[in-house]
Backbone as ProteinMPNN parsed JSONL, in Angstrom:
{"seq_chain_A": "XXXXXXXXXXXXXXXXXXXXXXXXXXXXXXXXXXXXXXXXXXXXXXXXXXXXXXXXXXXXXXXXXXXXXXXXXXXXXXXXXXXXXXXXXXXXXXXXXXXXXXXXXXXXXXXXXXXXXXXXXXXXXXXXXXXXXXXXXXXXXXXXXXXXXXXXXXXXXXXXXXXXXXXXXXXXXXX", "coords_chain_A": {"N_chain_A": [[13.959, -2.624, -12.275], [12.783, -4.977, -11.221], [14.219, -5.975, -9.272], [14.11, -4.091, -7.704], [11.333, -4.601, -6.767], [11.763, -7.235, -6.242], [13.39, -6.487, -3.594], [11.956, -5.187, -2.053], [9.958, -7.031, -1.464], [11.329, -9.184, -0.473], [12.422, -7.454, 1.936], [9.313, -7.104, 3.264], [9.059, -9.984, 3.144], [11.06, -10.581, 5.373], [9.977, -9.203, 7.489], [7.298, -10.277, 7.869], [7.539, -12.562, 9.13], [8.776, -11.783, 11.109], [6.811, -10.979, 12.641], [5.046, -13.336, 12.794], [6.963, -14.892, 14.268], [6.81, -13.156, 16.725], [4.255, -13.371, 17.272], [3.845, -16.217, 17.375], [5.258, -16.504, 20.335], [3.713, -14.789, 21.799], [0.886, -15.517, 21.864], [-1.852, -15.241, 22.727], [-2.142, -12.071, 23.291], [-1.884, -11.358, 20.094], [-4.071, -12.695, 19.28], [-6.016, -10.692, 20.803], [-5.338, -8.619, 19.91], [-6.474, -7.593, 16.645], [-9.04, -6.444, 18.205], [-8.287, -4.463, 18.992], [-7.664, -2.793, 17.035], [-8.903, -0.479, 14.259], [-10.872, -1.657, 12.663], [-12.649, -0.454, 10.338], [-10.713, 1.912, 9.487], [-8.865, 0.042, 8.647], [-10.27, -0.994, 6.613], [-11.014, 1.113, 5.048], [-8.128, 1.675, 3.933], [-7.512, -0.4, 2.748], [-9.748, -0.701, 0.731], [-9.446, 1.969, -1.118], [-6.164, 1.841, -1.415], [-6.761, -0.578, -3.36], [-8.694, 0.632, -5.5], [-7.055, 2.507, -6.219], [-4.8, 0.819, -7.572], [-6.711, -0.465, -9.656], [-7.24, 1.804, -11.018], [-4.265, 2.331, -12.04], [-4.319, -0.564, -13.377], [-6.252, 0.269, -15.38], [-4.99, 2.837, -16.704], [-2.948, 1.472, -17.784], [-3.991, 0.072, -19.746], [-5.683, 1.954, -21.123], [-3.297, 2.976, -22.667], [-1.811, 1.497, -23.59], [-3.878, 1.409, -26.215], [-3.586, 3.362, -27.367], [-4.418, 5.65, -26.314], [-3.62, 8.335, -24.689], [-4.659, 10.688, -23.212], [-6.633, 9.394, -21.598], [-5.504, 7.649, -20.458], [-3.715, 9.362, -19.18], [-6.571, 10.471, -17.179], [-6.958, 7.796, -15.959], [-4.813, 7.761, -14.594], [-4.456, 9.908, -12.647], [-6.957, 9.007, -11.275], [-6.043, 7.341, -9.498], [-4.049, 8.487, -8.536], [-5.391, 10.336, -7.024], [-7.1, 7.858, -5.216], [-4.723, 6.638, -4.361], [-3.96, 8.89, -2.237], [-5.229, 8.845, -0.207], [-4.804, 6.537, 1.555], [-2.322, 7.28, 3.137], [-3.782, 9.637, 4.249], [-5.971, 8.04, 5.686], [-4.191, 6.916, 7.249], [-3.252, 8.788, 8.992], [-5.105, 9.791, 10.221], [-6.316, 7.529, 11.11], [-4.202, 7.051, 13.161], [-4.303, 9.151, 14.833], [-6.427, 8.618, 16.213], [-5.749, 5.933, 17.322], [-3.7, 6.841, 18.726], [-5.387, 8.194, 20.928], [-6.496, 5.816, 22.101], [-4.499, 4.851, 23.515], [-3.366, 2.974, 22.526], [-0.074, 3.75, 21.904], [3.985, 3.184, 21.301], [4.485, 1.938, 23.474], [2.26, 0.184, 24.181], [3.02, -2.648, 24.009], [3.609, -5.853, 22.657], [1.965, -6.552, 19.918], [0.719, -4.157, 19.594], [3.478, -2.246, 18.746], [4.754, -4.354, 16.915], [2.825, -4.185, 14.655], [2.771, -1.294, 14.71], [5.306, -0.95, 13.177], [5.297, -3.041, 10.586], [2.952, -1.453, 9.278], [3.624, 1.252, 9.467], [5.993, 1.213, 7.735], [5.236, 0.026, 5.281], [3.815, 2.185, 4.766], [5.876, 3.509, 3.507], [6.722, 2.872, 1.333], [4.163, 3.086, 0.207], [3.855, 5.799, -0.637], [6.496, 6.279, -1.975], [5.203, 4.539, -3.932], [3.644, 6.785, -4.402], [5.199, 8.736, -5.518], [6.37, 7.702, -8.052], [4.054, 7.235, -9.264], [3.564, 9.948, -9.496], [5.745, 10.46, -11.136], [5.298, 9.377, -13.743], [2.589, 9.673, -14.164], [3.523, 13.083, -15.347], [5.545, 12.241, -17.44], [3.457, 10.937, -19.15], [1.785, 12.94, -19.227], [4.119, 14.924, -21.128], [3.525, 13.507, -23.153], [5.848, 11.409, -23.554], [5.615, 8.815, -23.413], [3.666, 5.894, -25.317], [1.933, 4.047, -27.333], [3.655, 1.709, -27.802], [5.284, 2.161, -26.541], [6.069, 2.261, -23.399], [7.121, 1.366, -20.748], [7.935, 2.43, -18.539], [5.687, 2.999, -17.413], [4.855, 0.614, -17.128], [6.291, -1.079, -15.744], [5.999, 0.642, -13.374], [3.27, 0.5, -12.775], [3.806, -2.553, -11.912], [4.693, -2.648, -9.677], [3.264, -0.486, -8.196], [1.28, -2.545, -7.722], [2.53, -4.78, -6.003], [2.692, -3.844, -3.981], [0.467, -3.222, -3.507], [-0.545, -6.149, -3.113], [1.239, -6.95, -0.889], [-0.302, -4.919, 1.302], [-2.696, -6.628, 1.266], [-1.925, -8.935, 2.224], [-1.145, -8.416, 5.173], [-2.841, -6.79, 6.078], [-5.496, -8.793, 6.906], [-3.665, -9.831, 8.665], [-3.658, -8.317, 11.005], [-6.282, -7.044, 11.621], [-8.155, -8.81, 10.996], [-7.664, -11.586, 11.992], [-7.669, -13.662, 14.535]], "CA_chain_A": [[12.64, -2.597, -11.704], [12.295, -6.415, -11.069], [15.624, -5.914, -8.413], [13.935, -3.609, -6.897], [10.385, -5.86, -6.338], [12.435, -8.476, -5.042], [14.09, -6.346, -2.519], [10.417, -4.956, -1.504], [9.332, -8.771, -1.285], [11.934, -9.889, 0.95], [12.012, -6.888, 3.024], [8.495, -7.977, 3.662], [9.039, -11.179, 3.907], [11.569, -10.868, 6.764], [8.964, -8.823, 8.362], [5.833, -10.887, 8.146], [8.504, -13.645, 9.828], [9.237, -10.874, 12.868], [4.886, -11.005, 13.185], [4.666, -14.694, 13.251], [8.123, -15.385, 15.669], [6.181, -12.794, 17.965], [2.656, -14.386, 17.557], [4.297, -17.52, 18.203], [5.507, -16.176, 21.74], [2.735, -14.18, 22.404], [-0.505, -15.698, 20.82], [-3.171, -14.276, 23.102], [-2.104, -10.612, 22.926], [-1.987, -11.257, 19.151], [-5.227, -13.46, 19.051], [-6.766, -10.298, 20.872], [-5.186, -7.422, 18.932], [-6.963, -6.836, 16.034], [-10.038, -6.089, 18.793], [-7.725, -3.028, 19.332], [-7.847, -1.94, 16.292], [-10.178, 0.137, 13.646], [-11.616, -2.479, 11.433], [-12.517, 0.814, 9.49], [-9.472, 2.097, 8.853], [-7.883, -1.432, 7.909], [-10.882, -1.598, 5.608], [-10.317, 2.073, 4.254], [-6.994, 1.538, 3.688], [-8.063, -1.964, 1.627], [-10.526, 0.078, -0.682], [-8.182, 2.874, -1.483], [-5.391, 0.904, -2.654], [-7.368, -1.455, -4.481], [-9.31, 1.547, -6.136], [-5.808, 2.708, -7.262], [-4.746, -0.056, -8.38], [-7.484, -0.584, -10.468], [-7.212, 2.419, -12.208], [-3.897, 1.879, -12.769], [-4.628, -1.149, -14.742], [-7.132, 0.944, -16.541], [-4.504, 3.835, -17.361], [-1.917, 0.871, -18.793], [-4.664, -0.639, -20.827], [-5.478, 2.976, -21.825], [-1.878, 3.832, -22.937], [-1.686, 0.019, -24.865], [-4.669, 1.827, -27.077], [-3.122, 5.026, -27.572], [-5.212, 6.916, -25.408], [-3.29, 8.949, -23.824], [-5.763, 11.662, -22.141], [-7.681, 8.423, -20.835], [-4.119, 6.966, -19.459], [-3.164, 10.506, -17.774], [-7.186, 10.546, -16.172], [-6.926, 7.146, -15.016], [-3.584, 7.527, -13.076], [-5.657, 10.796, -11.407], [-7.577, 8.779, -10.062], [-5.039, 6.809, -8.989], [-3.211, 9.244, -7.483], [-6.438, 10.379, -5.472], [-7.29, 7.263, -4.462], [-3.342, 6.758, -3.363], [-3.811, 9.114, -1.48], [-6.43, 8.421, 0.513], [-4.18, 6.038, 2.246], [-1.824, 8.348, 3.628], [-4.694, 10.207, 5.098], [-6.568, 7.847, 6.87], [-3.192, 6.909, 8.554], [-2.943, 9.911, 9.889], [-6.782, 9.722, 11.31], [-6.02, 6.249, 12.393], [-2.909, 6.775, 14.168], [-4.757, 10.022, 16.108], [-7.539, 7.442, 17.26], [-4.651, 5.106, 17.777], [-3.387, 7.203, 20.35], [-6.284, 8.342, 21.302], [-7.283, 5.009, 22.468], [-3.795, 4.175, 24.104], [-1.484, 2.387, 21.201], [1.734, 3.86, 21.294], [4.916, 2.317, 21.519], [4.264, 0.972, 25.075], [0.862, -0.76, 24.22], [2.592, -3.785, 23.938], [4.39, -6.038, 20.883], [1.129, -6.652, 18.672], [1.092, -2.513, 18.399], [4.788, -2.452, 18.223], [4.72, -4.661, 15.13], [1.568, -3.257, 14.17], [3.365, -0.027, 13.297], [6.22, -1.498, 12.114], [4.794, -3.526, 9.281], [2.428, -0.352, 8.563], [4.581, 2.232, 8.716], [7.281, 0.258, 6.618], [4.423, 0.032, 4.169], [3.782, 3.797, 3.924], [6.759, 4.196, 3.368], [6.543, 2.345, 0.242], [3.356, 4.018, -0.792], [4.903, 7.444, -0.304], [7.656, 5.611, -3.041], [4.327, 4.749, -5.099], [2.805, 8.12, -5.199], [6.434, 9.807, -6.267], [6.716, 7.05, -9.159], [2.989, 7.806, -9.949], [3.522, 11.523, -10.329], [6.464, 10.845, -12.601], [4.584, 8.459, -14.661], [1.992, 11.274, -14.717], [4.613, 13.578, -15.686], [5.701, 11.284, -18.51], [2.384, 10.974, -19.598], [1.181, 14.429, -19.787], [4.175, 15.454, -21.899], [4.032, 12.303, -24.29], [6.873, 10.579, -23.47], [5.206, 7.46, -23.699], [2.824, 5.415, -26.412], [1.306, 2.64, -27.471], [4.574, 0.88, -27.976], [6.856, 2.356, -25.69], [5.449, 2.875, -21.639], [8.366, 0.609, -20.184], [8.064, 3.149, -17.529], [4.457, 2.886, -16.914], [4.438, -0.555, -16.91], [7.35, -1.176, -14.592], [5.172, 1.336, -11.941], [1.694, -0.518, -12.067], [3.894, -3.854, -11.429], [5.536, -1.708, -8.433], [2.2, -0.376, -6.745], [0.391, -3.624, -7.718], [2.936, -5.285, -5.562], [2.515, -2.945, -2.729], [-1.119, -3.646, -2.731], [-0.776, -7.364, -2.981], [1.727, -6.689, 0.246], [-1.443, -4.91, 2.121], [-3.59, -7.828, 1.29], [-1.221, -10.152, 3.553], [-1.259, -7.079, 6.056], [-4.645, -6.503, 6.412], [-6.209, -9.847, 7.313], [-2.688, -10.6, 10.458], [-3.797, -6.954, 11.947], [-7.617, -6.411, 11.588], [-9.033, -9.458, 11.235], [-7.543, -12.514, 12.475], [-7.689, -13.318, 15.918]], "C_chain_A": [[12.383, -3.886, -10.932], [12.942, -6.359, -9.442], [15.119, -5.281, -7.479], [11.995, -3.623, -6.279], [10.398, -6.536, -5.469], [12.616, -7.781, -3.929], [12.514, -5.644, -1.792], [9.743, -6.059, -1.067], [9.817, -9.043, -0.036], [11.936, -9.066, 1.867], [10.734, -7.309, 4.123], [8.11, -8.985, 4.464], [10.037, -11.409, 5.232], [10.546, -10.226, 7.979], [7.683, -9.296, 9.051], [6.825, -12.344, 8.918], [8.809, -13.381, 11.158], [7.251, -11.594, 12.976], [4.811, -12.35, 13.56], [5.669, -15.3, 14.189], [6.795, -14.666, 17.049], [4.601, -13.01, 18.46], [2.788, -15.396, 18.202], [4.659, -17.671, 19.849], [4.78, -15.496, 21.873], [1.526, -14.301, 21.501], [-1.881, -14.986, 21.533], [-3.169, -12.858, 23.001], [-2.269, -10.664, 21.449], [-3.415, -11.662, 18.481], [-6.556, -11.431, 20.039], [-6.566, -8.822, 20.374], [-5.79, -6.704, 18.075], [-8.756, -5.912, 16.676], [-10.005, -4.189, 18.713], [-7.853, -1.951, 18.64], [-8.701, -1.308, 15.301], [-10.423, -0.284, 12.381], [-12.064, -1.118, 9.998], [-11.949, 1.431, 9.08], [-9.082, 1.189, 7.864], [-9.303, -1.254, 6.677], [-10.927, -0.249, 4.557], [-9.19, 2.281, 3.298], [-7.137, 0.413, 2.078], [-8.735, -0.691, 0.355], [-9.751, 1.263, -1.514], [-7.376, 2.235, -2.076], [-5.848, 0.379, -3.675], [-7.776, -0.747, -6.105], [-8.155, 2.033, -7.402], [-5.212, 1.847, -8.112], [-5.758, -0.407, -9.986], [-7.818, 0.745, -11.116], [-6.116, 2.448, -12.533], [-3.988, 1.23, -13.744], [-5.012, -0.714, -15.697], [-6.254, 2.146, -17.305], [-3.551, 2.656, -18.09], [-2.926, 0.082, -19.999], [-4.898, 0.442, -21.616], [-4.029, 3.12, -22.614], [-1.654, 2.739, -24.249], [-2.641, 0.81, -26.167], [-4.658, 3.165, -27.436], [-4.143, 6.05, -27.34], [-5.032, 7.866, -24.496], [-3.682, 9.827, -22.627], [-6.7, 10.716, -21.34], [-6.658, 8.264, -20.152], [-4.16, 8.149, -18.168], [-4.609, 10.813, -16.941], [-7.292, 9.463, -15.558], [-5.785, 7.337, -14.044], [-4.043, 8.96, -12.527], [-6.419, 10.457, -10.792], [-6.629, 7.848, -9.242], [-4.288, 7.461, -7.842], [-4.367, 9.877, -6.211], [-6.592, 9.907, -4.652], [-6.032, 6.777, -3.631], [-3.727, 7.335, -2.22], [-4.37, 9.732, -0.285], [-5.896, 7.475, 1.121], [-3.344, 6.339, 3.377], [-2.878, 9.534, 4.473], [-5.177, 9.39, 6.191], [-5.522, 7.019, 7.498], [-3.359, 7.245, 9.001], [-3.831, 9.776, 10.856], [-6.507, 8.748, 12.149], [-4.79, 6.168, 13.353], [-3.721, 8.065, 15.428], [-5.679, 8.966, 16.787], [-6.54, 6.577, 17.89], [-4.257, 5.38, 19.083], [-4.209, 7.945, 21.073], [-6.372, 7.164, 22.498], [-5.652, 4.458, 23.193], [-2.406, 3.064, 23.101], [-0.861, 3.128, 20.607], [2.412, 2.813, 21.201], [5.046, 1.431, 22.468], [3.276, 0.455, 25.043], [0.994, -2.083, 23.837], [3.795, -4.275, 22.16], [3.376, -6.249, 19.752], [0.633, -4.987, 17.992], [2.458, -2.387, 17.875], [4.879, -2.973, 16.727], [3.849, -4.403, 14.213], [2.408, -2.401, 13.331], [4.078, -0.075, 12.746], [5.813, -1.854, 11.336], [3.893, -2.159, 8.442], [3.067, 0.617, 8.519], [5.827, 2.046, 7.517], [6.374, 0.36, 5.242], [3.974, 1.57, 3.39], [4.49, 4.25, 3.399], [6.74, 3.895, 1.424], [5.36, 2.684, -0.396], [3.234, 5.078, -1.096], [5.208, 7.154, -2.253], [6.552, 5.406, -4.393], [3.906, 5.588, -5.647], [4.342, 8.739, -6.15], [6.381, 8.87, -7.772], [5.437, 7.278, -9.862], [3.149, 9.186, -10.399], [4.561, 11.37, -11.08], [5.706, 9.783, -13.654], [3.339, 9.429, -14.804], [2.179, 12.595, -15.514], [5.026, 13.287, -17.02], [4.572, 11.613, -19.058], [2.076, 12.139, -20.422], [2.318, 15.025, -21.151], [4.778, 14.276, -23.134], [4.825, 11.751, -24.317], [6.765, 9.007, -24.184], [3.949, 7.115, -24.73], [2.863, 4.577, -26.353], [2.151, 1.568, -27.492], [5.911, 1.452, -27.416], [6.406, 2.828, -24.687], [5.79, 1.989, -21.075], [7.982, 0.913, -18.757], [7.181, 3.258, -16.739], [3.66, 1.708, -16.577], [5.125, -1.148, -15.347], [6.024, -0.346, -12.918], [4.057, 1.049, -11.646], [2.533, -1.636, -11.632], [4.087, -3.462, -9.697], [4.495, -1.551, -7.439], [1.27, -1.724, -6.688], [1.242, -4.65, -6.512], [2.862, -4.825, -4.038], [0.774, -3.062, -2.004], [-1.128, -4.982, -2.424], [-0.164, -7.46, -1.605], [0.169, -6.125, 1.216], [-2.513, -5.969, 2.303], [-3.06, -8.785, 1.965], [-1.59, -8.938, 4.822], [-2.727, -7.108, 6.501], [-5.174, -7.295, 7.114], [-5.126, -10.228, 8.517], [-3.223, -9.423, 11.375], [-5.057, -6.994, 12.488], [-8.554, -7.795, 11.546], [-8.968, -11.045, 11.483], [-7.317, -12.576, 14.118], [-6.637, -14.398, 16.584]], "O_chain_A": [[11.697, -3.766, -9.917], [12.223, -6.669, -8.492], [15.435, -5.612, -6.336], [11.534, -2.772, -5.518], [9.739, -6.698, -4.442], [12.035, -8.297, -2.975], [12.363, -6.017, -0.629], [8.88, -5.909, -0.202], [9.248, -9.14, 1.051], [11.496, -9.534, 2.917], [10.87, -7.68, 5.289], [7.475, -9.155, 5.505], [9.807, -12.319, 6.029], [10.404, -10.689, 9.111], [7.162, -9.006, 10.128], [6.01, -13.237, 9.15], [9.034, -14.162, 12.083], [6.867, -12.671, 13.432], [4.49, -12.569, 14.728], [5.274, -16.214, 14.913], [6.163, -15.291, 17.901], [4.019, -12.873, 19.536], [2.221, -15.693, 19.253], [4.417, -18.682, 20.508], [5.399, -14.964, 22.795], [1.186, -13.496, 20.633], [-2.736, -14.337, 20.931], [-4.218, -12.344, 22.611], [-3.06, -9.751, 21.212], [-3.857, -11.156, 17.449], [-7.728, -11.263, 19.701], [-7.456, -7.972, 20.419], [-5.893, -5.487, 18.227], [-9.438, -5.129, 16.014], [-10.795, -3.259, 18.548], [-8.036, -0.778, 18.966], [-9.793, -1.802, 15.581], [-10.299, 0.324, 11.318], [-11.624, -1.168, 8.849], [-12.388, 1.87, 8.017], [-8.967, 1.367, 6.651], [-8.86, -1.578, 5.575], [-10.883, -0.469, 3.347], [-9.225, 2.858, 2.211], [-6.909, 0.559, 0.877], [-8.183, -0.085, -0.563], [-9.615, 1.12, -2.729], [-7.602, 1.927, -3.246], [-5.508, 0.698, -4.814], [-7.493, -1.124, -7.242], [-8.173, 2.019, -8.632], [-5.102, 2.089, -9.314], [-5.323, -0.526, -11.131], [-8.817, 0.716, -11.834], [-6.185, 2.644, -13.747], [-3.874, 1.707, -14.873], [-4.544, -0.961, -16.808], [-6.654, 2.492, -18.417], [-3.351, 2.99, -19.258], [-2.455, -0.406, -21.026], [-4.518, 0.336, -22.782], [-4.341, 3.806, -23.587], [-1.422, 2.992, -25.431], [-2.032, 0.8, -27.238], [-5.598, 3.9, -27.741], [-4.541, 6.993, -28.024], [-5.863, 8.261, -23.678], [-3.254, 9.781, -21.474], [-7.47, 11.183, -20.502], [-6.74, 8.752, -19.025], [-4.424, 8.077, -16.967], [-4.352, 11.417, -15.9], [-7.732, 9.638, -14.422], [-5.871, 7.082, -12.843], [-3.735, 8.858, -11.339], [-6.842, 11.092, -9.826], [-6.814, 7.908, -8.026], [-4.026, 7.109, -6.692], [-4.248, 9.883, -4.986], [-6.513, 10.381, -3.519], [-6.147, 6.529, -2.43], [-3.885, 6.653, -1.208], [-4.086, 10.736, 0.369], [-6.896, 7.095, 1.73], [-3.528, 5.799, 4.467], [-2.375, 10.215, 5.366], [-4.999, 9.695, 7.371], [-5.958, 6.306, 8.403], [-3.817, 6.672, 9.99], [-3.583, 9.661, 12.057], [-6.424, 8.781, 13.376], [-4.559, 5.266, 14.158], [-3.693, 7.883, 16.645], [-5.484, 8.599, 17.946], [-6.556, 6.543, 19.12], [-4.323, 4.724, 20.122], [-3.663, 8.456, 22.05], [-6.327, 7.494, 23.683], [-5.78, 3.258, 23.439], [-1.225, 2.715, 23.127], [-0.81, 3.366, 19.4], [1.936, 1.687, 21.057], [5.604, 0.337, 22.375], [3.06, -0.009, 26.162], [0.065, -2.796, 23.459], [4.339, -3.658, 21.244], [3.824, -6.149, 18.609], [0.351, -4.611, 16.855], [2.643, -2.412, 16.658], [5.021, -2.319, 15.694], [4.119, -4.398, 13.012], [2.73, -2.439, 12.143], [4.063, 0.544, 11.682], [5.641, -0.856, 10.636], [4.095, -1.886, 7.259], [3.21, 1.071, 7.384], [6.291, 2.817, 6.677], [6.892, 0.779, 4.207], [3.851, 1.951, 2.226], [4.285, 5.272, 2.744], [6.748, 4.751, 0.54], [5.392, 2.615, -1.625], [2.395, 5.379, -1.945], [4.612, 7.523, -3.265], [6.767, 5.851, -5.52], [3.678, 5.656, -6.855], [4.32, 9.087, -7.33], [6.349, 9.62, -8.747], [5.54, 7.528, -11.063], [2.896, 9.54, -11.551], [4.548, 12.208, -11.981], [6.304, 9.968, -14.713], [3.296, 9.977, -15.906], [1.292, 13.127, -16.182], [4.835, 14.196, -17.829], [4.579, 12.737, -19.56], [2.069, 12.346, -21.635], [1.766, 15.523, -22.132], [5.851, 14.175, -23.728], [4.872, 11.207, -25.42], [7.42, 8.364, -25.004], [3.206, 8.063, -24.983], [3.579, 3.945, -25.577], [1.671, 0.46, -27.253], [7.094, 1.28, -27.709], [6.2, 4.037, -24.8], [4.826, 1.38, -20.61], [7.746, 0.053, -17.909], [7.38, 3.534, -15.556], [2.542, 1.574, -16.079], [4.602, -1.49, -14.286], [5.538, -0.844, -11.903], [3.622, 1.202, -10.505], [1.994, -2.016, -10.592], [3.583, -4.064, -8.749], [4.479, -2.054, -6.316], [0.585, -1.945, -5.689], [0.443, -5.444, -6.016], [3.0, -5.591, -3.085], [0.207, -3.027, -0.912], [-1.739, -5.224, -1.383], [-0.915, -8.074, -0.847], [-0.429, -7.022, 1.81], [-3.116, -6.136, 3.363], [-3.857, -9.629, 2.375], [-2.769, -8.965, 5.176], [-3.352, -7.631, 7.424], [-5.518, -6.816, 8.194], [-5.601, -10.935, 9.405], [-3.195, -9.655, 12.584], [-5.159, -6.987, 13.715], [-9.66, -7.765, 12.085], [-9.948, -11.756, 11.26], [-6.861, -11.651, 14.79], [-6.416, -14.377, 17.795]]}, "name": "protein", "num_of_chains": 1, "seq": "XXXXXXXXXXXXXXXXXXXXXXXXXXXXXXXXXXXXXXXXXXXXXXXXXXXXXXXXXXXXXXXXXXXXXXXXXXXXXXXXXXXXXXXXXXXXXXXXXXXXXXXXXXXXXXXXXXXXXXXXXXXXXXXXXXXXXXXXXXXXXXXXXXXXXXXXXXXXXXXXXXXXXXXXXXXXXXX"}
């Protein structure tokens, strides 16, 4: 699990390294980028995760107190609010090109969708590890002293959100 953190980290981190080389050579297109984009989305996106996240926590604190039917409705909402991410992609990429950012609008969309699509991809990877940790759940697998499996997958999407929280603020709201 840890192995495969790290390699989510550094992926990352070579990425948020591409954003700042090409900020560095192009600071005014980047300084006027996030104009481009839909502060509403980026802030959709933010609440959603977070939301999930935070019922994660609440289904592993459930599960610590052998509550199982609390555990398996917090990671429902979890998985809702997941995926509520994955949606308003979709919305925001039709406005997206709606409004002219494709691939040719330039390198601050360019890496735009790179870093965010790279990221869906990885919350895709969260929801599948949520529905088996759902899965698990529902048919008792796990308890108060053995959810290895459920722990490992809040560190997993908690890391994926802490990743959007760098994300968020180079796209949407720095200039």
């Amino acid at each position: 699990m840890w192995v495969g953190i790290f390699c989510e980290v550094t992926e990352f981190a070579l990425m948020f390294a591409v954003y700042f080389i090409a900020r560095a050579h192009h600071p005014e297109v980047f300084a006027a980028g996030p104009a481009r984009l839909s502060l509403l989305a980026g802030t959709g996106y933010t609440l959603m995760l977070l939301t999930s996240g935070w019922c994660v926590a609440h289904a592993v604190h459930a599960m610590r107190a052998s509550r199982q039917q609390a555990c398996l409705r917090w990671l429902t909402g979890a998985l809702l609010f997941g995926l509520g991410y994955p949606v308003i992609k979709l919305i925001e990429v039709r406005w997206n090109l709606a409004h002219g950012l494709d691939g040719s609008a330039g390198i601050f969309v360019v890496t735009y969708y790179y870093l965010t699509f790279n990221h869906l991809i990885h919350v895709f990877w969260g929801l599948l590890g949520l529905g088996w940790v759902m899965l698990r759940t529902g048919t008792g697998s796990y308890s108060a002293d053995d959810h290895v499996g459920l722990e490992a997958f809040a560190c997993y999407w908690h890391t994926t959100d802490i990743i959007w929280l760098m994300i968020f603020p180079l796209f949407y709201l720095l200039p």
